[in-house]
BAVO-859795 format. One record per residue: residue in one letter; x, y, z of N, C-alpha, C in turn. Coordinates in steps of 0.1 Angstrom, whole numbers, plus 5000, padded with zeros to 4 digits. Example, Ala and Ser with C-alpha at 12.3 -4.5 7.8 and 13.67 -1.06 7.14 Angstrom:
A,5132,4943,5078,5123,4955,5078,5132,4967,5078
S,5128,4978,5071,5137,4989,5071,5129,5000,5079
This chain:
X,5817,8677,6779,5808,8688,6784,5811,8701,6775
X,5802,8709,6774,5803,8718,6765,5809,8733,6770
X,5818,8738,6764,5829,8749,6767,5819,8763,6775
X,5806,8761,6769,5796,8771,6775,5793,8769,6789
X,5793,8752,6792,5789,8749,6802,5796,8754,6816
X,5808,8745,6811,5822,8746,6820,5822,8760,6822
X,5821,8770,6814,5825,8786,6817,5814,8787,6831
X,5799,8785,6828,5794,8787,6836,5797,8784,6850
X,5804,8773,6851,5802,8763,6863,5819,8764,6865
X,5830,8778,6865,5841,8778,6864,5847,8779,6873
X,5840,8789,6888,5842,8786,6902,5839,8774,6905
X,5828,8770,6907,5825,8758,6912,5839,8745,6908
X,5844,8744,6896,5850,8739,6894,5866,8737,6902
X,5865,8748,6911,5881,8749,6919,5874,8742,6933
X,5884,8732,6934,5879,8723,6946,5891,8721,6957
X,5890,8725,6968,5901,8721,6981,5906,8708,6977
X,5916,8706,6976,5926,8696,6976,5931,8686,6988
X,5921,8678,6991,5924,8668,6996,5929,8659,6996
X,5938,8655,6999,5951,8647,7000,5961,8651,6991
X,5960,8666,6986,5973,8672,6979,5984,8676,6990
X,5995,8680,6984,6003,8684,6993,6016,8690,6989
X,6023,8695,6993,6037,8702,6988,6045,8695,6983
X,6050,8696,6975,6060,8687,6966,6075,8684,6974
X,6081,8677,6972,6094,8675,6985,6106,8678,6973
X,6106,8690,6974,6118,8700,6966,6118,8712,6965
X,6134,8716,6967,6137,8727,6970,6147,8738,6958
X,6143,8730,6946,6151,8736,6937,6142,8742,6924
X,6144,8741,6912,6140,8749,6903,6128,8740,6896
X,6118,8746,6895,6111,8739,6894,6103,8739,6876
X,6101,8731,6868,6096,8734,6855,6084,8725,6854
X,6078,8740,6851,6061,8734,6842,6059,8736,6827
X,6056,8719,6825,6057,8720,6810,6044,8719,6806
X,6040,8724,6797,6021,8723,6794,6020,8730,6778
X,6014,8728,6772,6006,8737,6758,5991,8737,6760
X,5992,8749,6752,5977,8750,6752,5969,8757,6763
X,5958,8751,6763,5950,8748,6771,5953,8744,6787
X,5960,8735,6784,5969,8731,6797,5981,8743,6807
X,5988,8742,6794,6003,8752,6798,5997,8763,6807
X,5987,8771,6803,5976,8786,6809,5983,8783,6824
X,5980,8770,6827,5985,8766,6842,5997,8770,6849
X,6007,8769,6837,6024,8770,6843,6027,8789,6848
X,6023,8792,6837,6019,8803,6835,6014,8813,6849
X,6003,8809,6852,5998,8816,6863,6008,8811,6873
X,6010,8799,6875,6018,8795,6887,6030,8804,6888
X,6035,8803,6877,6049,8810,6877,6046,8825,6876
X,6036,8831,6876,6034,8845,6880,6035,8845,6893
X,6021,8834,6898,6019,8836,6913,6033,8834,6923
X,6039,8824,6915,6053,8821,6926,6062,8838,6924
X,6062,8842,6913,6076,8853,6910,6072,8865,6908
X,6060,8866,6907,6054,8881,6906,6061,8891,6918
X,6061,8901,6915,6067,8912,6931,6050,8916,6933
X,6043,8908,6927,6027,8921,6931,6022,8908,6942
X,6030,8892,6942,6019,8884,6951,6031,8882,6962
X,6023,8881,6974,6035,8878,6986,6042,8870,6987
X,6053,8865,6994,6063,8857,6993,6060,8842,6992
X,6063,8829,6982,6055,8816,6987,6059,8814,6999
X,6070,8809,7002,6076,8802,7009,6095,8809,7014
X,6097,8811,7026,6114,8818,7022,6120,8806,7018
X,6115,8794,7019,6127,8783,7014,6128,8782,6998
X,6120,8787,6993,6122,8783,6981,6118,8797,6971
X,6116,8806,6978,6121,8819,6971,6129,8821,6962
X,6142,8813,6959,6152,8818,6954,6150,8809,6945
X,6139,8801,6941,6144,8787,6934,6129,8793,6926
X,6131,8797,6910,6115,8801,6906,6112,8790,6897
X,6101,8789,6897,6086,8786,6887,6092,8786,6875
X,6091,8779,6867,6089,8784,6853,6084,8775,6842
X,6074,8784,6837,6064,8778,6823,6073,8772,6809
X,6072,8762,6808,6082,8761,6796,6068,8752,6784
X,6073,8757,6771,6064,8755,6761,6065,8750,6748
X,6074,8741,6749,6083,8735,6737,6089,8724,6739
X,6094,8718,6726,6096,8702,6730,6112,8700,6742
X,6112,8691,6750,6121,8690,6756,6121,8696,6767
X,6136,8700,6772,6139,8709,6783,6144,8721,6780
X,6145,8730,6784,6157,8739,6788,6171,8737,6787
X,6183,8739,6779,6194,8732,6780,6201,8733,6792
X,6193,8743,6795,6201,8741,6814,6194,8733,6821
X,6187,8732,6823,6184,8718,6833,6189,8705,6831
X,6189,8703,6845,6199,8692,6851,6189,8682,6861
X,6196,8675,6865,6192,8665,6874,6187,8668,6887
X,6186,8683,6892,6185,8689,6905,6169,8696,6900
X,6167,8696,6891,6154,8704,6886,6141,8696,6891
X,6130,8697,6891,6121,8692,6895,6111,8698,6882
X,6102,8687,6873,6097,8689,6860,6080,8684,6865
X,6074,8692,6864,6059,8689,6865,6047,8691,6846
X,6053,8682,6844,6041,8680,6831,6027,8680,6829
X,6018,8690,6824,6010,8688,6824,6000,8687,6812
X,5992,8679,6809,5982,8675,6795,5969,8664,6797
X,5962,8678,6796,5947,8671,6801,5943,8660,6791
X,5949,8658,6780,5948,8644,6772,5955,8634,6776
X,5967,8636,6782,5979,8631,6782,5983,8628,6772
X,5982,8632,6759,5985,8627,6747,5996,8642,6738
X,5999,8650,6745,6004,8663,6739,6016,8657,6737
X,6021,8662,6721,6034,8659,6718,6048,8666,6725
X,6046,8679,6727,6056,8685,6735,6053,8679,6750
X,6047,8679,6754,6049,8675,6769,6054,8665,6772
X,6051,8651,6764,6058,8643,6759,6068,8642,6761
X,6077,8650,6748,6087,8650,6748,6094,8658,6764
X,6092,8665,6768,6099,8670,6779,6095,8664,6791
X,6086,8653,6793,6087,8644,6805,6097,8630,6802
X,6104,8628,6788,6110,8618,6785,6122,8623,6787
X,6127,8638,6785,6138,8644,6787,6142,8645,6802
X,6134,8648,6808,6130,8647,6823,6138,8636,6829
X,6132,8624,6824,6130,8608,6827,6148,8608,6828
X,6152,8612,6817,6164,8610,6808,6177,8617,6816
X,6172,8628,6824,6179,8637,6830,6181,8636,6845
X,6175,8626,6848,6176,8622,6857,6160,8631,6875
X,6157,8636,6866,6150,8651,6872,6136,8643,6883
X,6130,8648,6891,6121,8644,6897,6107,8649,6888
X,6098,8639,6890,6089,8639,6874,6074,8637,6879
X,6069,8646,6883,6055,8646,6883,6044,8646,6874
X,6035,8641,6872,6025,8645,6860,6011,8649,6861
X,6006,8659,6853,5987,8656,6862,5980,8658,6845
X,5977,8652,6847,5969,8645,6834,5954,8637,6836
X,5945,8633,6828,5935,8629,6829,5939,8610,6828
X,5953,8606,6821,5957,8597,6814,5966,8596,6798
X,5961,8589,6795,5968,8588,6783,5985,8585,6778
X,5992,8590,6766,6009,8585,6774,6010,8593,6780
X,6015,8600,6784,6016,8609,6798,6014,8601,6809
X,6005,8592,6812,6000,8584,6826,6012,8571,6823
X,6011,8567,6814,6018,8557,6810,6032,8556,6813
X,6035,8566,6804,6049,8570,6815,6053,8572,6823
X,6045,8580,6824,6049,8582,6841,6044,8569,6849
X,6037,8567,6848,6033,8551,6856,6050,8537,6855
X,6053,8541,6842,6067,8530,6841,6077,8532,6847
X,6080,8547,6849,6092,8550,6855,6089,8556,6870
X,6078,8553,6877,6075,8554,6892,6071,8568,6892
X,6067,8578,6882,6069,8591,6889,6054,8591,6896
X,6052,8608,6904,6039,8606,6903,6029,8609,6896
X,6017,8607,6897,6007,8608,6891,5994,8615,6892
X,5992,8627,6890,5975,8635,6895,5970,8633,6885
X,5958,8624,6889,5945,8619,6878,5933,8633,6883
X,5930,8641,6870,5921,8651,6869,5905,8642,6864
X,5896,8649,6862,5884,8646,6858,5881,8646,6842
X,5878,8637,6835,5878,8638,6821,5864,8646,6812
X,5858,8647,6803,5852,8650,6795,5847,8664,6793
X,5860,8670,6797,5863,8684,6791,5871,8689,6778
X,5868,8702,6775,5879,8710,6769,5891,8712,6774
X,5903,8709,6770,5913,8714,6779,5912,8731,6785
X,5910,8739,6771,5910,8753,6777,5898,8756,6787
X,5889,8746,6787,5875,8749,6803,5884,8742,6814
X,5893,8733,6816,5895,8727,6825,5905,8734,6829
X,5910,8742,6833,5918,8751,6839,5919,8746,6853
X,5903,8750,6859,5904,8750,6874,5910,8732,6876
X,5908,8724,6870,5912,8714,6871,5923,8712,6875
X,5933,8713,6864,5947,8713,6864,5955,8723,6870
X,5950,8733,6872,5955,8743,6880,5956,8742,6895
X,5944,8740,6898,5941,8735,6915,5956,8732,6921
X,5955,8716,6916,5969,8705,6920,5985,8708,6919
X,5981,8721,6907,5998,8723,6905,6000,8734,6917
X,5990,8742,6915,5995,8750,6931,5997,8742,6943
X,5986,8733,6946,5985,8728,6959,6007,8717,6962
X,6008,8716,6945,6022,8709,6946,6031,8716,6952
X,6031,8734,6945,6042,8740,6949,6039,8749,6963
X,6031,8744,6969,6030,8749,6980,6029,8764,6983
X,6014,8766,6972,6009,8782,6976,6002,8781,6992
X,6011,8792,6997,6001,8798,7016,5987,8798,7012
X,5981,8794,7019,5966,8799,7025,5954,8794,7009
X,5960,8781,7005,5956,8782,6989,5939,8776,6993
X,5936,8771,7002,5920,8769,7007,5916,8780,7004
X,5920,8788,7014,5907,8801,7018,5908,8809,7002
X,5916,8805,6997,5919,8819,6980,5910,8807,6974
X,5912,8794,6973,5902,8786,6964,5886,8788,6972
X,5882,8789,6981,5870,8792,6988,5867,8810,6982
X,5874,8815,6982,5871,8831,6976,5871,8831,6960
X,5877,8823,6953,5875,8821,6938,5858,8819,6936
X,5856,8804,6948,5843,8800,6946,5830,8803,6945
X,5834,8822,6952,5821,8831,6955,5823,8842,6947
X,5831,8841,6935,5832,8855,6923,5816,8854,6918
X,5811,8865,6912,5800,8868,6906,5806,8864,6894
X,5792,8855,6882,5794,8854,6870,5790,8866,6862
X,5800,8878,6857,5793,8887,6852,5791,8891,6838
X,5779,8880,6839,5775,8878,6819,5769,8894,6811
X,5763,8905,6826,5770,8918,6817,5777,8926,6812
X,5783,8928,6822,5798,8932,6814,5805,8924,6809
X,5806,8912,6808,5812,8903,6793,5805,8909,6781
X,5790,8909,6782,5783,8911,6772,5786,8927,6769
X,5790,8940,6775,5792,8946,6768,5807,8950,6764
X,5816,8940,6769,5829,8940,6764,5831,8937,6750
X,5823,8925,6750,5824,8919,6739,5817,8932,6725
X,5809,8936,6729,5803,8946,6720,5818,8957,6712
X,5822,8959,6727,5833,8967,6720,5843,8959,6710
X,5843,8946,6710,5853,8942,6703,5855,8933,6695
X,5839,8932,6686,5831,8929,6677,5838,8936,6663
X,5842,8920,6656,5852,8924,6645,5863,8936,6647
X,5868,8935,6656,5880,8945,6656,5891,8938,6666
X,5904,8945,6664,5915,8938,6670,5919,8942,6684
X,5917,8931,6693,5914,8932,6705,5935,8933,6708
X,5935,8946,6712,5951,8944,6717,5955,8951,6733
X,5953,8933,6740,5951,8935,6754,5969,8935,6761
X,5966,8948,6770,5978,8947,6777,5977,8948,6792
X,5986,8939,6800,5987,8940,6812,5999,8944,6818
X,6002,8938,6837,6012,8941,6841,6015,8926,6851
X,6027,8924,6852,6028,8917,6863,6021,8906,6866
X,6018,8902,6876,6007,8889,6878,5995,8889,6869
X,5990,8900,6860,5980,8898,6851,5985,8897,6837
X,6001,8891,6837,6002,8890,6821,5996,8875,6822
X,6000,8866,6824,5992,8854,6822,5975,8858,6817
X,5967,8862,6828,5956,8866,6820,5953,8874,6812
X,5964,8882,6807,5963,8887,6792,5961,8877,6782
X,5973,8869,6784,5973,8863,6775,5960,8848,6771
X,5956,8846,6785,5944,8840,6788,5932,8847,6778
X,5931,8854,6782,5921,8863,6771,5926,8862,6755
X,5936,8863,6754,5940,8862,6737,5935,8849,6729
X,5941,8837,6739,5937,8826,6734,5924,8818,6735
X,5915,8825,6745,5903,8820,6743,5895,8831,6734
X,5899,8844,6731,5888,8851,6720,5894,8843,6708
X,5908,8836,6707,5912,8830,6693,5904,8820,6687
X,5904,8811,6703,5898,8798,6700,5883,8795,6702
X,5872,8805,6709,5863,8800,6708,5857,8814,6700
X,5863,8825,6702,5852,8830,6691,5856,8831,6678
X,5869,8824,6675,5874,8826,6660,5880,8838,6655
X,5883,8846,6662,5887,8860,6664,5903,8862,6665
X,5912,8869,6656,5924,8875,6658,5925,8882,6671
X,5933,8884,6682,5937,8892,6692,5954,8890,6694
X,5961,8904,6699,5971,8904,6706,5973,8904,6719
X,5983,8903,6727,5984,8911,6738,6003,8911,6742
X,6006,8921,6756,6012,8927,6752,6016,8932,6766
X,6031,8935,6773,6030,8940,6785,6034,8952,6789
X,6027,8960,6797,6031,8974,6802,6040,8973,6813
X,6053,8976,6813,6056,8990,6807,6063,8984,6791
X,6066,8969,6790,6073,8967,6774,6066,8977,6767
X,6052,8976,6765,6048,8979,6752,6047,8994,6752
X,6051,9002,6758,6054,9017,6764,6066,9021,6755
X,6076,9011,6753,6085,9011,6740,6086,9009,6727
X,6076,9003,6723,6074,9000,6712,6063,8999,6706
X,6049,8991,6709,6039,8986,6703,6028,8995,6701
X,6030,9004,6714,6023,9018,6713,6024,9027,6702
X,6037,9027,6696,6038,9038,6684,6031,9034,6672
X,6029,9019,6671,6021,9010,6655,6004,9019,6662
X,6001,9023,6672,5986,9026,6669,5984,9041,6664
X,6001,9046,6662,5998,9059,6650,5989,9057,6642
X,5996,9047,6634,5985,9042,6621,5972,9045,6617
X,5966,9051,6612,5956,9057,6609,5950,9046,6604
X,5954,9036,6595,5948,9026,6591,5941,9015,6599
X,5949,9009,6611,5939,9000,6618,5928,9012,6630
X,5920,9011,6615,5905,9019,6623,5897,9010,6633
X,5899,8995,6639,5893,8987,6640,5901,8984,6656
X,5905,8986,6658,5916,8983,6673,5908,8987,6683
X,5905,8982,6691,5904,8980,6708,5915,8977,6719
X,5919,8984,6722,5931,8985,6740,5921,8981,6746
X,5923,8969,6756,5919,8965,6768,5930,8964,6777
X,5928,8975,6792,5937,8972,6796,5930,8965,6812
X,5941,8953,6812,5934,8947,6827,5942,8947,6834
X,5935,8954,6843,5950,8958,6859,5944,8951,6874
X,5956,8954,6881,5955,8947,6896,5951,8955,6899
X,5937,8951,6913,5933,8962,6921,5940,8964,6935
X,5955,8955,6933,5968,8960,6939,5977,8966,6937
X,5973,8971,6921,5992,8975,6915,5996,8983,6923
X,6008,8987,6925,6015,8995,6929,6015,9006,6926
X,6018,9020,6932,6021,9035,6925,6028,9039,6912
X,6042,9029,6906,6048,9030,6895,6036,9028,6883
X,6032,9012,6889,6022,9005,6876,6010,9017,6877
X,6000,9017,6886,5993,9027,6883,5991,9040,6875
X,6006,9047,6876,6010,9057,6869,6014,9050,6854
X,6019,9041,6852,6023,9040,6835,6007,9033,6829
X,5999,9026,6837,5987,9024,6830,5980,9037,6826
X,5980,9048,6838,5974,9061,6835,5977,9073,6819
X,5995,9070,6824,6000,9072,6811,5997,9067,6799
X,5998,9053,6800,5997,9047,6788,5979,9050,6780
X,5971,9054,6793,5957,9055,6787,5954,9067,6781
X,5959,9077,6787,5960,9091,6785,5963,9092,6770
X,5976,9084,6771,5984,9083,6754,5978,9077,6744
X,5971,9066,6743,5960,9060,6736,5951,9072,6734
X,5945,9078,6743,5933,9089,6738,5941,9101,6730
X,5953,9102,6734,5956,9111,6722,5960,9109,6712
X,5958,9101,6706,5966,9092,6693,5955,9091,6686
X,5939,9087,6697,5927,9087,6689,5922,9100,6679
X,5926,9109,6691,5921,9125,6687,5928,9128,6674
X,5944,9125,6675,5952,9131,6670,5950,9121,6648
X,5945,9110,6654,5946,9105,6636,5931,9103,6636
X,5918,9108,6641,5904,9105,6642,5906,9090,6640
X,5909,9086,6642,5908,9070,6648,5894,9067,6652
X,5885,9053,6655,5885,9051,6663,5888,9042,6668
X,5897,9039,6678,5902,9032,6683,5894,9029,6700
X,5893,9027,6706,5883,9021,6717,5893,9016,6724
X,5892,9024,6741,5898,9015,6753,5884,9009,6763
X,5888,8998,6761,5879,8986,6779,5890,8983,6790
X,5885,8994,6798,5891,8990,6815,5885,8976,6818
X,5895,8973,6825,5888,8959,6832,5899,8959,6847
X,5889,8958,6857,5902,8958,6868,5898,8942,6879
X,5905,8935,6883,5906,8922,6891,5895,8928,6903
X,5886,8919,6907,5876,8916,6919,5885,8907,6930
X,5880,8907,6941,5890,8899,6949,5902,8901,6958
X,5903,8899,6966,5920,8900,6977,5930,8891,6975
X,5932,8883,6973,5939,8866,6972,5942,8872,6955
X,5952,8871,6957,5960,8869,6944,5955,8859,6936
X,5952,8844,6937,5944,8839,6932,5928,8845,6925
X,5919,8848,6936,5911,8854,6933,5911,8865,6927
X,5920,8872,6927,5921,8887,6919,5923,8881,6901
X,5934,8877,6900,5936,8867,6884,5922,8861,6881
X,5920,8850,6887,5908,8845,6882,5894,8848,6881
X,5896,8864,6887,5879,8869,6885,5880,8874,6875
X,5896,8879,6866,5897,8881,6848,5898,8873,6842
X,5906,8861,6846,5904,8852,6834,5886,8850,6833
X,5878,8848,6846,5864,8843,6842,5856,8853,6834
X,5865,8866,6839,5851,8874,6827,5861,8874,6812
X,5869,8872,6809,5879,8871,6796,5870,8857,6789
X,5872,8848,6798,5863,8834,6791,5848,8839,6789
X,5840,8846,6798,5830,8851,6796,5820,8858,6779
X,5837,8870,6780,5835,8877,6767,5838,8871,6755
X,5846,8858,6759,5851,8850,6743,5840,8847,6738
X,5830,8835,6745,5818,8831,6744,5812,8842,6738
X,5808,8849,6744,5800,8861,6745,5804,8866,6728
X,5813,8872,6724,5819,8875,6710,5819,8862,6698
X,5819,8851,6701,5816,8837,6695,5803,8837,6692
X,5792,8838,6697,5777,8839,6695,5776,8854,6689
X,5784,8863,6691,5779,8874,6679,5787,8876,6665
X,5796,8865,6668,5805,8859,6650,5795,8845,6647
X,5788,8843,6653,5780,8831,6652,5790,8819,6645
X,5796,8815,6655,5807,8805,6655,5801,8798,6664
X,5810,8779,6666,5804,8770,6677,5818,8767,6686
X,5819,8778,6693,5829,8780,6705,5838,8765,6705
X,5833,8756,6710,5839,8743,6710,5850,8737,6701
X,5845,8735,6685,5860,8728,6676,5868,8740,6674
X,5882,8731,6674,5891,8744,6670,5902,8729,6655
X,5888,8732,6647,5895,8723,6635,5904,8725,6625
X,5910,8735,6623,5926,8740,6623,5937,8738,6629
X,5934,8733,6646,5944,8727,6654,5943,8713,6651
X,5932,8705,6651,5936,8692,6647,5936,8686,6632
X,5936,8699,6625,5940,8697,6608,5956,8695,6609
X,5966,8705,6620,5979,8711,6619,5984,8692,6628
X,5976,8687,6639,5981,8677,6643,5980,8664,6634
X,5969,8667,6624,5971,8652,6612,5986,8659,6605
X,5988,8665,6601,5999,8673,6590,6007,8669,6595
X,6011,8667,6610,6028,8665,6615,6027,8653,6614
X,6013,8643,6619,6014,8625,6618,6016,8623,6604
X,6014,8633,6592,6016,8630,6582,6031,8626,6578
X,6036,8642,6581,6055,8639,6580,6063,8637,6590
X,6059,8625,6602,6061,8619,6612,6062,8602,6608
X,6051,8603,6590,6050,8591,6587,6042,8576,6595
X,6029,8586,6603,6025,8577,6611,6010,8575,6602
C-alpha cells in the first residue's frame, strides 16, 4: 500500500487489541527496533518514563522502558531483562542480532513482526510471537506495531486513548501550510519530554519521504548549546519548529517561551530570516496528544515531498547501503 495511503487511513489503523495482554514481567524491559519500526520503542519508552504521562503501573514503575538501536544488547543486560524485538520485515539486521543475544542471555523474548527471520526464530526457541498485517511501509505501519507493544507493557486505560486517537481530525491544512514554511530550508525541530520521540518522528519522515535534510533537538538541552549555531548569519534558510504538550508543565512552558522569544531576537538581530512553526498536541490521553503530532508531522512530510516533487515511497539509498554491507558480509 502506498505511504500516501496509509497516512490517510493512520487513525483508523490503531485497532483495540483483542486477545493482547500484559506481558508477565516485572523487570527491565528492552525494545529493540530500527527504523521505521524502532519509532515504536521510542514512544513506548517516553509513555512509560516521561514525568508529563501518569504513572503505568506502581509495580513496575521502577523498572523503565528502553529503546535500544544497535546490534546486540546493552552490556548490562542479563538474564532478568525482558527483550521485545521489533521488525515489520522481520528481516532487520540489528534486531536480529539483539533477539539472538537475548536467546543467548538467557532473557524472556518476545517478537512482533509481520514474519520473516525474526518469526523464525523466535518460533525455534518458543518465544512469543505478534503477527502484524503485511503490505506496508514500515515507517506507515506504526499504528501497527505500536498498538501491541503498548497493549504488552501494560499501558492504563490503552482502549479508550486508542478510541480517542481514532477520532483526531486529518489536518491536510495546516500540514499544507507547514510545509510551505519549510520548503527547501532546514527544518530544526525541537521538543520536550513525551514529545521528543515525535520530534524526532518528524525528522525521519521529512528525511525519508520528502528527501529533505532536517534536525531535531531537545529543550531545555538545546537552550545550551544548539541555539547559539543560529547566530550565524549564514544559514538564511532555517525553520524552528517547536512542538509542545498541551500539558507541559509551568517550567516547560516558560523555557519554550524563552526559547521563542530568543529565536526572534537572533532573527532581528543578524536580519535572518529564519522562521518559527508552533505546533501544539490535540487530545487528553497521552497517547492521543503524541499521535495527533506525529499525524500532522507525517502529514507535512508528504505534503513537502509533492512540492520537491519526489515519490515519497523508495528510500533507494537505504537499500543501496543494505546491498554494500551483503557485499562485505560476502553474501
Amino acid at each position: 500500500m502506498k505511504v500516501e495511503d496509509d497516512t490517510l487511513n493512520f487513525t483508523r489503523m490503531f485497532r483495540k487489541g483483542k486477545g493482547l495482554g500484559r506481558i508477565d514481567h516485572y523487570g527491565r524491559i528492552i525494545v529493540s527496533g530500527m527504523g521505521g519500526s524502532g519509532i515504536s520503542g521510542d514512544i513506548a519508552s517516553a509513555m512509560c518514563n516521561s514525568l508529563q504521562v501518569p504513572s503505568v503501573d506502581p509495580e513496575t514503575d521502577n523498572h523503565p522502558v528502553i529503546a535500544w538501536k544497535n546490534y546486540g544488547l546493552p552490556s548490562w543486560a542479563n538474564s532478568k531483562d525482558c527483550v521485545i524485538c521489533i521488525s515489520y520485515s522481520g528481516n532487520t539486521a540489528e534486531t536480529l542480532s539483539a533477539a539472538s543475544k537475548a536467546i543467548e542471555l538467557g532473557c524472556k523474548l518476545e517478537v512482533i513482526t509481520t514474519g520473516g527471520k525474526l518469526e523464525k526464530l523466535a518460533s525455534k526457541n518458543n518465544c512469543s510471537i505478534t503477527k502484524v498485517e503485511k503490505g506496508h511501509q514500515p515507517r506507515a505501519a506504526l499504528p501497527l506495531l505500536l498498538t501491541p507493544l503498548l497493549y504488552k507493557l501494560g499501558i492504563p486505560n490503552l482502549d479508550a486513548q486508542i478510541e480517542e486517537v481514532r477520532k483526531l481530525p486529518i489536518m491536510k491544512e495546516r500540514a499544507q501550510e507547514i510545509a510551505e514554511e519549510l520548503k527547501g530550508r532546514l527544518p530544526c525541530i525541537y521538543a520536550n519530554g513525551v514529545m521528543m520521540p515525535v520530534a524526532y518522528r518528524w525528522r525521519c519522515q521529512i528525511e525519508e519521504n520528502a528527501k529533505q535534510m532536517a534536525l531535531h533537538h531537545e529543550i531545555p538541552e538545546m537552550n545550551h548549546n544548539e541555539i547559539v549555531g543560529l547566530e550565524n548569519r549564514a544559514p538564511n534558510s532555517i525553520t524552528v519548529v517547536l512542538i509542545r504538550d498541551n500539558q507541559e508543565n509551568e517550567i516547560t512552558r516558560k523555557r519554550f517561551t524563552a526559547t521563542r522569544r530568543a529565536v526572534l531576537r537572533l532573527r532581528m538581530k543578524s536580519y535572518s530570516d529564519l522562521k518559527i512553526v508552533d505546533v501544539s498536541a490535540e487530545g487528553e490521553s497521552p497517547l492521543a496528544r503524541m499521535m495527533s503530532c506525529v499525524l500532522l508531522g507525517d502529514l507535512v512530510s508528504l505534503k513537502l515531498a509533492e512540492m520537491n516533487k519526489v515519490d515519497p515511497g523508495p528510500v533507494e539509498v537505504i537499500e543501496d547501503l543494505k546491498t554494500e554491507l551483503s557485499r562485505l558480509d560476502g553474501k
